[in-house]
MDAnalysis code that builds the backbone (N, CA, C; Angstrom):
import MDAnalysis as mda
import numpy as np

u = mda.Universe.empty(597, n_residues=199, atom_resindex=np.repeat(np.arange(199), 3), trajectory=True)
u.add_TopologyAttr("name", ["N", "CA", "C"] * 199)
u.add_TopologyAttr("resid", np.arange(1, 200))
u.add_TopologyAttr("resname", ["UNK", "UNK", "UNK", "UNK", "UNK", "UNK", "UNK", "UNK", "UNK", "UNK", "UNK", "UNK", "UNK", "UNK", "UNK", "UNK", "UNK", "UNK", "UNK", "UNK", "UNK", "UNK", "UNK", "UNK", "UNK", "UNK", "UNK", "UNK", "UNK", "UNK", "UNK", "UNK", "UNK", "UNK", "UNK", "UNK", "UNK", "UNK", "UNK", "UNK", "UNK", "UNK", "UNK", "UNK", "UNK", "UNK", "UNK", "UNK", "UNK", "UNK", "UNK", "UNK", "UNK", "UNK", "UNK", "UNK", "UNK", "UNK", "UNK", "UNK", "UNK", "UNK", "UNK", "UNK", "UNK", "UNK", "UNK", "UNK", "UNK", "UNK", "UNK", "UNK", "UNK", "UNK", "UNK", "UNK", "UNK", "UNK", "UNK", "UNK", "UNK", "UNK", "UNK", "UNK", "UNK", "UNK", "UNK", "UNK", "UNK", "UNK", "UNK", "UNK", "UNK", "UNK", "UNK", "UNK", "UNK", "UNK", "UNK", "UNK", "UNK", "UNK", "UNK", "UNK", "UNK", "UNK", "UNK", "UNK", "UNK", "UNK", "UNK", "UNK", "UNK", "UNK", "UNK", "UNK", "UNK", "UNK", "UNK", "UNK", "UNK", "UNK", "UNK", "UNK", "UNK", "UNK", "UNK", "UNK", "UNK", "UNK", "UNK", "UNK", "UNK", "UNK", "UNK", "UNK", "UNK", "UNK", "UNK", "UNK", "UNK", "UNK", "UNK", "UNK", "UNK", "UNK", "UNK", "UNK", "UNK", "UNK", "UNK", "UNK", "UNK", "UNK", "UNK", "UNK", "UNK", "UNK", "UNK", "UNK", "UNK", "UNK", "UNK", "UNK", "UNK", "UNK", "UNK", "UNK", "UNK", "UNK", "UNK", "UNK", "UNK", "UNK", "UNK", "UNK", "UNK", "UNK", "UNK", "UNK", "UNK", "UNK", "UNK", "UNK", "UNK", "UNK", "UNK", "UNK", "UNK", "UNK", "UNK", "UNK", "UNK", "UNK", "UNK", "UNK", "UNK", "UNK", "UNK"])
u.atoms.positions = np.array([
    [-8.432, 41.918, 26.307],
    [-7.161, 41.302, 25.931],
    [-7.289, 40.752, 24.520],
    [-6.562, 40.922, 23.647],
    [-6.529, 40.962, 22.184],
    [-5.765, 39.641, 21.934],
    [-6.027, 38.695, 21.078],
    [-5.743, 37.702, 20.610],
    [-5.421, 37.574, 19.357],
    [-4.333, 37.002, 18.741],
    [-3.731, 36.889, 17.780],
    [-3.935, 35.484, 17.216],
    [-4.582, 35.509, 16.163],
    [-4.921, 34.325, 15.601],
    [-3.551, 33.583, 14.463],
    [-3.528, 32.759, 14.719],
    [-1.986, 31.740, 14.473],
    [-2.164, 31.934, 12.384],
    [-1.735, 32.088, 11.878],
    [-1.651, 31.888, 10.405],
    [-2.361, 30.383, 9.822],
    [-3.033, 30.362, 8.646],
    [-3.195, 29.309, 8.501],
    [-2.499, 28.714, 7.598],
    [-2.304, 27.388, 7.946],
    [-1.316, 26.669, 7.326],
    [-1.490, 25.124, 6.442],
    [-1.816, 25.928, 4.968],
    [-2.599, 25.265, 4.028],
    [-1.489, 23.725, 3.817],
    [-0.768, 23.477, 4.136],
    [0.346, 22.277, 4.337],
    [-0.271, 21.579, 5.048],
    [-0.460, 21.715, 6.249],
    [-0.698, 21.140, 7.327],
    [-2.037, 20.295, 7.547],
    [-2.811, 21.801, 7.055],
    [-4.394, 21.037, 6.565],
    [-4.113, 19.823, 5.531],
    [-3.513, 20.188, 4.800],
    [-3.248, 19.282, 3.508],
    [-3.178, 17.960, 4.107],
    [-2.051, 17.755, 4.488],
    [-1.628, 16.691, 5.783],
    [-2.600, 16.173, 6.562],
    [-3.382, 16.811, 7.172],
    [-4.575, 16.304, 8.330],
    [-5.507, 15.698, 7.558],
    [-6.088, 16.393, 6.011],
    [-6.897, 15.842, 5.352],
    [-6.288, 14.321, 4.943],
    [-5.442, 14.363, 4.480],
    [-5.149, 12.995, 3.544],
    [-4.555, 11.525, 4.943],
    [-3.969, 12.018, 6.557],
    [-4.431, 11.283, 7.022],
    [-5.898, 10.900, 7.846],
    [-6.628, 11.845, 7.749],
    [-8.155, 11.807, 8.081],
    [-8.537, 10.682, 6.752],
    [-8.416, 11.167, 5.476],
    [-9.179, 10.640, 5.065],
    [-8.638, 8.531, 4.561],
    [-7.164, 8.920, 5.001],
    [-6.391, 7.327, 4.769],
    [-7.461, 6.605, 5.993],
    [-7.739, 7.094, 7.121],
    [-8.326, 6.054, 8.147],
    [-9.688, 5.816, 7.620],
    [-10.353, 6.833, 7.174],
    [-11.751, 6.676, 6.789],
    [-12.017, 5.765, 5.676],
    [-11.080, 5.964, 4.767],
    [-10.907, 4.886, 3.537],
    [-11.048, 3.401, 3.777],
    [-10.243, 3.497, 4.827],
    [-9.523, 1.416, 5.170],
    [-10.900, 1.483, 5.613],
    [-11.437, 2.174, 6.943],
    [-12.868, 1.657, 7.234],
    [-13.568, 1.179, 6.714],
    [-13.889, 2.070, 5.757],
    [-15.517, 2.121, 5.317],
    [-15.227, 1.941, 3.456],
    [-14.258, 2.072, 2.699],
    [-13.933, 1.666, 1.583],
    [-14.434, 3.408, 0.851],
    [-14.470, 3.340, -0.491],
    [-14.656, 4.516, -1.260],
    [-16.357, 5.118, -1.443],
    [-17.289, 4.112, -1.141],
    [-18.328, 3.904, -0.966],
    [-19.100, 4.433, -0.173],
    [-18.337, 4.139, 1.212],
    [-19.122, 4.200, 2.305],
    [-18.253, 5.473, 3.435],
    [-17.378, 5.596, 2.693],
    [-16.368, 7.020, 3.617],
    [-17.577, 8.283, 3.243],
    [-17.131, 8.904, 4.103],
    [-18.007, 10.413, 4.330],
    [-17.128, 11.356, 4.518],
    [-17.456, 12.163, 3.447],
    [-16.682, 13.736, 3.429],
    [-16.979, 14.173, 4.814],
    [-17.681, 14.529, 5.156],
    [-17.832, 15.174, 6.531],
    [-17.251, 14.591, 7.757],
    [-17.034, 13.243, 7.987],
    [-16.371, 12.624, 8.539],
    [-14.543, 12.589, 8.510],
    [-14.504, 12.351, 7.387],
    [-12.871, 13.475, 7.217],
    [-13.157, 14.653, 7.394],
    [-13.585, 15.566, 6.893],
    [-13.432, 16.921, 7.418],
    [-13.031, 17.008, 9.153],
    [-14.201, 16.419, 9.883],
    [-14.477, 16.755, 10.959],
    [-12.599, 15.968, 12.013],
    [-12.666, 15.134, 11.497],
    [-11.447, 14.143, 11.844],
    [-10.503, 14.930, 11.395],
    [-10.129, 16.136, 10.556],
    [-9.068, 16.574, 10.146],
    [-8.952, 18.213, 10.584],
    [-10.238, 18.196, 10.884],
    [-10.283, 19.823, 11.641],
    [-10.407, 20.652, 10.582],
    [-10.788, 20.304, 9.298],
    [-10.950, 21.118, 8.599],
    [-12.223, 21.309, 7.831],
    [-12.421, 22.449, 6.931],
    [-13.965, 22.182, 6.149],
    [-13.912, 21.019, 4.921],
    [-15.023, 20.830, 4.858],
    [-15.127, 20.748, 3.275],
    [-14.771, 21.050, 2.274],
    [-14.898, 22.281, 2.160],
    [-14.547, 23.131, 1.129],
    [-12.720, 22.582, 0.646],
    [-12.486, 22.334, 1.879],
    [-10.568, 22.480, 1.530],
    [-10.364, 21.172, 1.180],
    [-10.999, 20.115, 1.330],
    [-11.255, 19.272, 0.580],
    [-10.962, 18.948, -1.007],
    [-12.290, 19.622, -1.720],
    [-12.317, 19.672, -2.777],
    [-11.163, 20.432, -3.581],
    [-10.514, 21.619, -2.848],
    [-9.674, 22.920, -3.379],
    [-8.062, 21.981, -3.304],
    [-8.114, 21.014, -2.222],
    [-7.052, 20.189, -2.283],
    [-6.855, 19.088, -3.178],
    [-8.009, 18.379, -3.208],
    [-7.930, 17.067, -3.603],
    [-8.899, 16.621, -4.789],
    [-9.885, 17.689, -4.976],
    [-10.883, 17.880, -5.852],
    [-12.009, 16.687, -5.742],
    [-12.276, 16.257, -4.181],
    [-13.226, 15.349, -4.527],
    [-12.579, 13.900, -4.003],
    [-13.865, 13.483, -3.163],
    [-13.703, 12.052, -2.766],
    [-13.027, 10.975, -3.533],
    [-13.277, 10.702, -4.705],
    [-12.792, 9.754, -5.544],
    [-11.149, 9.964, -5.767],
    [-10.506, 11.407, -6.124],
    [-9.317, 11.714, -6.340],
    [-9.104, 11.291, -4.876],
    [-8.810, 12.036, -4.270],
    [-8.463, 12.060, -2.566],
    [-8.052, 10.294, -2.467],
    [-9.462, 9.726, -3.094],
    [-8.974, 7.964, -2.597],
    [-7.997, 7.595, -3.201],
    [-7.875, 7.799, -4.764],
    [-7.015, 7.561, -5.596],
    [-5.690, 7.798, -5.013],
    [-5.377, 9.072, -4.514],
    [-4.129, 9.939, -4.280],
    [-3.717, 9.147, -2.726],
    [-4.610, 8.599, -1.761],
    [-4.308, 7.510, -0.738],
    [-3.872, 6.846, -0.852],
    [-4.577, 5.840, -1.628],
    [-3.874, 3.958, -2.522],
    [-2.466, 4.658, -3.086],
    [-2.523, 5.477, -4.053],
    [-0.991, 5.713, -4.615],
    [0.004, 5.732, -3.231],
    [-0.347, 6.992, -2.518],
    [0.844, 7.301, -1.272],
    [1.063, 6.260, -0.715],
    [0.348, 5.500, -0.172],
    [0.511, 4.468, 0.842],
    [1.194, 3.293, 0.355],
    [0.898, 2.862, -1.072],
    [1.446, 1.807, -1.955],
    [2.821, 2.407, -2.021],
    [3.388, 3.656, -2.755],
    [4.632, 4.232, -2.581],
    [5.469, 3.739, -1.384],
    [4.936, 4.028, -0.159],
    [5.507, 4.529, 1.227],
    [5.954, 2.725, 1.499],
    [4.736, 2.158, 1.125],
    [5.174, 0.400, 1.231],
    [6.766, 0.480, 0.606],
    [6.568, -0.133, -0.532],
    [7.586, 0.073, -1.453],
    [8.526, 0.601, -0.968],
    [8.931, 1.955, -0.506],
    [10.088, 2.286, -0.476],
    [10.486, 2.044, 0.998],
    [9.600, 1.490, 2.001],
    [10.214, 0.765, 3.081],
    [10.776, -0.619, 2.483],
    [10.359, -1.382, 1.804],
    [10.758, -2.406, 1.200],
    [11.406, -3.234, 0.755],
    [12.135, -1.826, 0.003],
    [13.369, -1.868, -0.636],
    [13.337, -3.349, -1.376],
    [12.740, -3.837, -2.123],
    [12.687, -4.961, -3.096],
    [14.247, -5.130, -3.873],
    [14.616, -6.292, -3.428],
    [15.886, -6.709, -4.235],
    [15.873, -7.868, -4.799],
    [15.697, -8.108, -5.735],
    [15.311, -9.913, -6.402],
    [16.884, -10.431, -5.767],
    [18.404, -9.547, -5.763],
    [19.231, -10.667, -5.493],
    [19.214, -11.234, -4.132],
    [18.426, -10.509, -3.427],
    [18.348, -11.333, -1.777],
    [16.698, -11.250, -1.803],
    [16.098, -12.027, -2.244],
    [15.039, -12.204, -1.865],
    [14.346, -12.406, -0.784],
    [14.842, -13.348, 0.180],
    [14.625, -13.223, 1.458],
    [14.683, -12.228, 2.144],
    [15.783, -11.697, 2.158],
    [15.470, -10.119, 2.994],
    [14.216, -9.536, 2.628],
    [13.891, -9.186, 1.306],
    [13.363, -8.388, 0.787],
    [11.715, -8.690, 0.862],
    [12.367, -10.367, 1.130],
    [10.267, -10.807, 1.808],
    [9.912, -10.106, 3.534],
    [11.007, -10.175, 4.067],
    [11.117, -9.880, 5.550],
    [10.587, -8.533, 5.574],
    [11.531, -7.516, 4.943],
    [11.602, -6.478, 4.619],
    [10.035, -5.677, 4.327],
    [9.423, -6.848, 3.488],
    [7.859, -6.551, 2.871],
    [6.921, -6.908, 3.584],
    [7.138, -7.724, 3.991],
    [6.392, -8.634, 5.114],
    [6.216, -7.801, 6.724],
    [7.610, -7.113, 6.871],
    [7.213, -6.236, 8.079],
    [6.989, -4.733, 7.887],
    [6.814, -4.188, 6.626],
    [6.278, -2.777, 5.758],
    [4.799, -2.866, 6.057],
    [3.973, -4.201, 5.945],
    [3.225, -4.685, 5.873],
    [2.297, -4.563, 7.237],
    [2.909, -5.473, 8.088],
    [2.737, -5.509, 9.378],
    [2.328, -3.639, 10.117],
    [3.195, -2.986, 9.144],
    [3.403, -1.462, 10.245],
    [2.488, -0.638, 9.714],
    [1.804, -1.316, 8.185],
    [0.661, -0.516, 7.464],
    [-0.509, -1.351, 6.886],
    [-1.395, -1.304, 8.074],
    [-2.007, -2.462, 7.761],
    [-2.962, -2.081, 6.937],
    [-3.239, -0.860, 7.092],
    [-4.296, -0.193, 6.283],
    [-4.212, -0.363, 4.660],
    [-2.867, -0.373, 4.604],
    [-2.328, -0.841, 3.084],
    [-3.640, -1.891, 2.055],
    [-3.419, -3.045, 2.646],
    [-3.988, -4.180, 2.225],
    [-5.675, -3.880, 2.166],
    [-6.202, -2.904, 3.245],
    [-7.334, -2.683, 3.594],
    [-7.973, -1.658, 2.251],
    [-7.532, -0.751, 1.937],
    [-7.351, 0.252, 0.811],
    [-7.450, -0.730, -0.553],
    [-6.450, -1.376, -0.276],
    [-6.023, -1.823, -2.124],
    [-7.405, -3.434, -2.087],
    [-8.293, -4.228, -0.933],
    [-9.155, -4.854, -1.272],
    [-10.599, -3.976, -1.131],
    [-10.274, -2.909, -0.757],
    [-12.050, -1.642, -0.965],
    [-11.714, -1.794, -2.186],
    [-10.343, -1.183, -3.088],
    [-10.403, -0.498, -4.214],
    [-10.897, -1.659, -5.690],
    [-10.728, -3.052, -4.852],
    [-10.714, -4.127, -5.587],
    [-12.076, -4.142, -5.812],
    [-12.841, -4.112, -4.806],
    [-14.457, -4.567, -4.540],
    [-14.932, -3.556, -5.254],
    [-14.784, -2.144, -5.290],
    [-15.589, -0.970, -5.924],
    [-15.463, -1.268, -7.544],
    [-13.985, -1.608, -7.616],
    [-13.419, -1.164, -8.962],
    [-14.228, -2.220, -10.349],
    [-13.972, -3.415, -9.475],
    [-14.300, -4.936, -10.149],
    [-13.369, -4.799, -11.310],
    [-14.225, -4.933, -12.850],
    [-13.235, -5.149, -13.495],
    [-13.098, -4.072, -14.588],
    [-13.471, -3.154, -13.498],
    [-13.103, -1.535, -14.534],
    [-11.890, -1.431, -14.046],
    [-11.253, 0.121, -14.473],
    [-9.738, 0.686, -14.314],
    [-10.108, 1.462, -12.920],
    [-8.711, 1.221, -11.841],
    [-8.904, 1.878, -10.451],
    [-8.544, 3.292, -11.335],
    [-8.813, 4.069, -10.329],
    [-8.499, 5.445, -10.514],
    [-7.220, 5.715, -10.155],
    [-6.840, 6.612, -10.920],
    [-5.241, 6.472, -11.106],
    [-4.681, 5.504, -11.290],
    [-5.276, 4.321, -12.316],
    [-4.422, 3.501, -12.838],
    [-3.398, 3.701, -13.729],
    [-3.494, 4.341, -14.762],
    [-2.493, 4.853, -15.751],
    [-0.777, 4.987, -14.948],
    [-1.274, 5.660, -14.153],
    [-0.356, 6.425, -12.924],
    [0.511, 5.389, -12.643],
    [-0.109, 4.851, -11.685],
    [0.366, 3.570, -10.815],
    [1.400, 2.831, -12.158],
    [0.667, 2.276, -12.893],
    [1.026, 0.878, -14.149],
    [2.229, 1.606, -14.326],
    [2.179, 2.845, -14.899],
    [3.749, 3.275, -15.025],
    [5.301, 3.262, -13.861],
    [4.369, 3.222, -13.235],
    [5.759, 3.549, -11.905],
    [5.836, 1.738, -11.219],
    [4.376, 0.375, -11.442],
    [5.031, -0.565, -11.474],
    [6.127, -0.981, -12.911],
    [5.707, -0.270, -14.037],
    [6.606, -0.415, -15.060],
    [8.369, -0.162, -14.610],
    [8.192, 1.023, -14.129],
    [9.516, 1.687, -13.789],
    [10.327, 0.829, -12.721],
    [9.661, 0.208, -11.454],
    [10.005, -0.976, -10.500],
    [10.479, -2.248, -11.211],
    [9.609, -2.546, -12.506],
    [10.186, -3.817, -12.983],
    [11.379, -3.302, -13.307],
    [11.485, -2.230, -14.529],
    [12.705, -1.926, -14.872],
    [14.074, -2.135, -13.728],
    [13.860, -1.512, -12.933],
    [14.813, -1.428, -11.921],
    [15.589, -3.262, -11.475],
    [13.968, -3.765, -11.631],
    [14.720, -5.118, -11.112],
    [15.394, -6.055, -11.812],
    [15.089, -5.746, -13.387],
    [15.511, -6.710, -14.353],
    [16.901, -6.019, -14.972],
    [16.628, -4.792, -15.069],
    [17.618, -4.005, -16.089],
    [18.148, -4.600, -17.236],
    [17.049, -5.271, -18.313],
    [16.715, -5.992, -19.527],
    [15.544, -5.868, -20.085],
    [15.222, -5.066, -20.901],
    [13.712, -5.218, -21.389],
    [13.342, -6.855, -21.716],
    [14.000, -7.078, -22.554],
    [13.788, -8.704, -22.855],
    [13.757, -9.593, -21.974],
    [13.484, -9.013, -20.273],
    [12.786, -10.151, -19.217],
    [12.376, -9.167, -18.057],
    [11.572, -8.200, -18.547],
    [10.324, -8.002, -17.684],
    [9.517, -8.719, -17.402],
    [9.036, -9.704, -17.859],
    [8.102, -10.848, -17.949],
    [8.284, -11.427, -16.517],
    [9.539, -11.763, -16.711],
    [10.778, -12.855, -15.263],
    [9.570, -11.752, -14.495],
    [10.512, -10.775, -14.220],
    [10.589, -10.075, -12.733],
    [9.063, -9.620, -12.275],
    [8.475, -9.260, -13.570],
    [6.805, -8.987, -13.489],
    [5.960, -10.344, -12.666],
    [6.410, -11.391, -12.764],
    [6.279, -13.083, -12.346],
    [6.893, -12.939, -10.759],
    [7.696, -12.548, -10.884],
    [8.737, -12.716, -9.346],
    [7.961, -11.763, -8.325],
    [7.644, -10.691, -8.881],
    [7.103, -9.518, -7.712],
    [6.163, -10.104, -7.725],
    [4.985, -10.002, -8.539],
    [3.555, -10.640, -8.382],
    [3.342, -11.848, -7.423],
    [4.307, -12.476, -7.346],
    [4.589, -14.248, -6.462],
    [4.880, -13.601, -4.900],
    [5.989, -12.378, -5.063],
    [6.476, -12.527, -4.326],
    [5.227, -11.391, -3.251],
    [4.448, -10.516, -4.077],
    [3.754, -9.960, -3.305],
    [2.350, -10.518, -2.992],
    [2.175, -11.422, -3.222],
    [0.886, -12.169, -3.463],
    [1.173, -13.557, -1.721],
    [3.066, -13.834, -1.857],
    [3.218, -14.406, -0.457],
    [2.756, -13.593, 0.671],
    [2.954, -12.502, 0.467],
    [3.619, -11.481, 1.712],
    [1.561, -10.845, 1.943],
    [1.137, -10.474, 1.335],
    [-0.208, -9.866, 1.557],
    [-0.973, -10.514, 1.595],
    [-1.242, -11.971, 1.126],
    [-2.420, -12.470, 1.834],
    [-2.572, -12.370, 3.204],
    [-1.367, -12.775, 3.833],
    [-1.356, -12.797, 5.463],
    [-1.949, -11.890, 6.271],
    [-2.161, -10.546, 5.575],
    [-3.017, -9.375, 6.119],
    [-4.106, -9.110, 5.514],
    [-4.382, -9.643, 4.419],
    [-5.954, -9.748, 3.847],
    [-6.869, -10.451, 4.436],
    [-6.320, -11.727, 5.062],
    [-7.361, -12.440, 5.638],
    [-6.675, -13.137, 7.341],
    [-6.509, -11.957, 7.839],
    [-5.996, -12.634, 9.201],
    [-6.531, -13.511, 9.641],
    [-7.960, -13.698, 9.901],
    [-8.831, -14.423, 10.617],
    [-8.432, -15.833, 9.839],
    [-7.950, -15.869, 8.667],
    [-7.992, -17.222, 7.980],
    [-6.312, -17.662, 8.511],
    [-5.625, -17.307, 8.843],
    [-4.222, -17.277, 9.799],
    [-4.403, -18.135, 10.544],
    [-5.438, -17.062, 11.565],
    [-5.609, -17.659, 13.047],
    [-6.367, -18.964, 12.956],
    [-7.161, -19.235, 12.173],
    [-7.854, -20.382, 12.461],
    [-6.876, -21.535, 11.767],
    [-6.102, -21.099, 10.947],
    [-5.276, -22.318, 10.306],
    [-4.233, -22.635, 10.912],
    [-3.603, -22.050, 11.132],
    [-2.156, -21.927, 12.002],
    [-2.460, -22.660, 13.444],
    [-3.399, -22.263, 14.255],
    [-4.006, -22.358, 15.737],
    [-2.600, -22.531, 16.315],
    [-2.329, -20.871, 16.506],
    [-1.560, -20.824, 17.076],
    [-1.692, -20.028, 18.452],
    [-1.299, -19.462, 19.568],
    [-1.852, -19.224, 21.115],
    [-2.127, -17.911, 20.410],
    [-1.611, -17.133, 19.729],
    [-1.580, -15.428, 19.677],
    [-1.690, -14.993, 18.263],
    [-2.067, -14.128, 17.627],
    [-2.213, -13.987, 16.583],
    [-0.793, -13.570, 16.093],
    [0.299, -12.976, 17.247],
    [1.072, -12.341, 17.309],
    [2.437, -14.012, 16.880],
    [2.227, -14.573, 17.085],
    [2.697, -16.440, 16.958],
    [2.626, -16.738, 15.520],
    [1.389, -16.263, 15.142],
    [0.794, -16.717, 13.886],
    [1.652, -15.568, 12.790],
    [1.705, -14.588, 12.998],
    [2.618, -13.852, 12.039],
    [3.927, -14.143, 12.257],
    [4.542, -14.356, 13.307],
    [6.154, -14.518, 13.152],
    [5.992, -15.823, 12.593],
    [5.074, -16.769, 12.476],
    [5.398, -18.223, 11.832],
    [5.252, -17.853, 10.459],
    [4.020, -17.266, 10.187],
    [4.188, -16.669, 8.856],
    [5.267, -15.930, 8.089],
    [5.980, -15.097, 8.721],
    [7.080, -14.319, 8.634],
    [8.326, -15.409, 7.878],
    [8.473, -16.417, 8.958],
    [9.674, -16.883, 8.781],
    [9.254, -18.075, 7.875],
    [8.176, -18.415, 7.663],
    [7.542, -19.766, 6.016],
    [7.755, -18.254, 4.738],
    [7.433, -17.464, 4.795],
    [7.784, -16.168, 3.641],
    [8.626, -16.404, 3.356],
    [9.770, -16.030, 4.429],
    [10.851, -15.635, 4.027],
    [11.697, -17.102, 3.641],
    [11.494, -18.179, 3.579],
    [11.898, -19.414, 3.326],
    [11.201, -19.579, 1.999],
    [10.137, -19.622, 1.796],
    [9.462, -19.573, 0.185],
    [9.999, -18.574, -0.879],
    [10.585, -17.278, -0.226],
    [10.817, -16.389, -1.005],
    [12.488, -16.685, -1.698],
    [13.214, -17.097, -0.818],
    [14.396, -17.364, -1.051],
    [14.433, -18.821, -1.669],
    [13.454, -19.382, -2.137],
    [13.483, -20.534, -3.238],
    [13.122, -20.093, -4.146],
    [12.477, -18.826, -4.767],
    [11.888, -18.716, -5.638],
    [12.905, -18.171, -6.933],
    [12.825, -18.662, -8.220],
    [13.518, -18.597, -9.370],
    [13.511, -16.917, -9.468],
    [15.003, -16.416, -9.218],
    [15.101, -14.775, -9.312],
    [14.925, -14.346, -10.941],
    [14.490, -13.425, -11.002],
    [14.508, -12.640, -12.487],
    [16.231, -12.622, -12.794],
    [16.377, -12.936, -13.980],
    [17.893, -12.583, -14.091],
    [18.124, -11.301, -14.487],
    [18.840, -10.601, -14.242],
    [19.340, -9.279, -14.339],
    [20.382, -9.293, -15.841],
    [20.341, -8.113, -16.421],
    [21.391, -7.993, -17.957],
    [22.239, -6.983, -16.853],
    [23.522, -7.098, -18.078],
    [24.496, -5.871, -17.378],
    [24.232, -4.673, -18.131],
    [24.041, -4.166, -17.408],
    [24.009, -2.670, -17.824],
    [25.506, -2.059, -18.371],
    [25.229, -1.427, -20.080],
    [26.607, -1.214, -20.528],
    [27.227, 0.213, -19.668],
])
């Protein structure tokens, strides 16, 4: 009986690799991840690896970008309702925890050299400020406002354990909705970037 082998489907691999290798990342950081360990987690070789992604270091790079993106555009950042937009970040957050896990490996490896694919990134937070100020003459504001406002929202998942012991609250699950709703009360005091009109 003759068997027909299914087409292969260089997409898909594509796909399996980059979430194989997003879990392996948060684990074990850029350092300590193992090619073979994604491979094997993604069902694929090695080889397709490199032909995809050209290499561990890109591959990490091209993770932190996607995942930082995917934040973001759950996000939806609006300086004129800030509060929402902490809620909004705050539970993007919650649903990707790996997020925070990625961007403090990339901190620890990087120190105080350039992450990989920084160039990249700096431009497209350039392009986000733009969006929020729509004034060159107060990027500054809004560059101040996000930084505040993302610096509320991500500690809370950088250092859970420092939550739970401060908060002492019954559930860890207690401890984030209290957190949630002190965010979103800090965020909606905070001095908005003023916006120009766009002619």
């Amino acid at each position: 009986m003759s068997t027909t082998r299914s087409p292969y489907d260089a997409e898909a691999t594509r796909r399996r690799i980059f979430e194989a290798a997003a879990a392996e990342f948060a684990a074990h950081g850029l350092a300590g991840a193992r090619i073979d360990r994604i491979a094997a987690r993604a069902e694929a070789n090695k080889q397709a690896i490199y032909l995809y992604y050209g290499g561990k270091e890109k591959l990490f790079a091209a993770v932190v970008q996607v995942r930082i993106e995917e934040l973001c555009r759950a996000a939806r950042i609006d300086p004129e309702d800030p509060a929402a937009s902490a809620e909004r970040l705050f539970d993007a957050y919650a649903e990707r925890p790996e997020v925070v896990r990625l961007v403090l490996w990339e901190a620890l490896e990087t120190r105080d050299g350039p992450a990989a694919g920084e160039e990249a990134r700096r431009a497209e937070y350039r392009e986000l400020i733009r969006s929020l100020c729509r004034d060159p003459g107060r990027e500054r504001e809004a560059q101040d406002w996000l930084q505040t406002l993302l610096s509320l929202v991500a500690w809370n998942f950088a250092a859970p354990q420092v939550t739970r012991m401060l908060l002492d609250e019954p559930t860890d699950e207690a401890a984030l909705r209290r957190r949630r709703a002190t965010v979103t009360a800090l965020a909606a005091a905070l001095p908005r970037p003023r916006r120009g009109h766009t002619p």
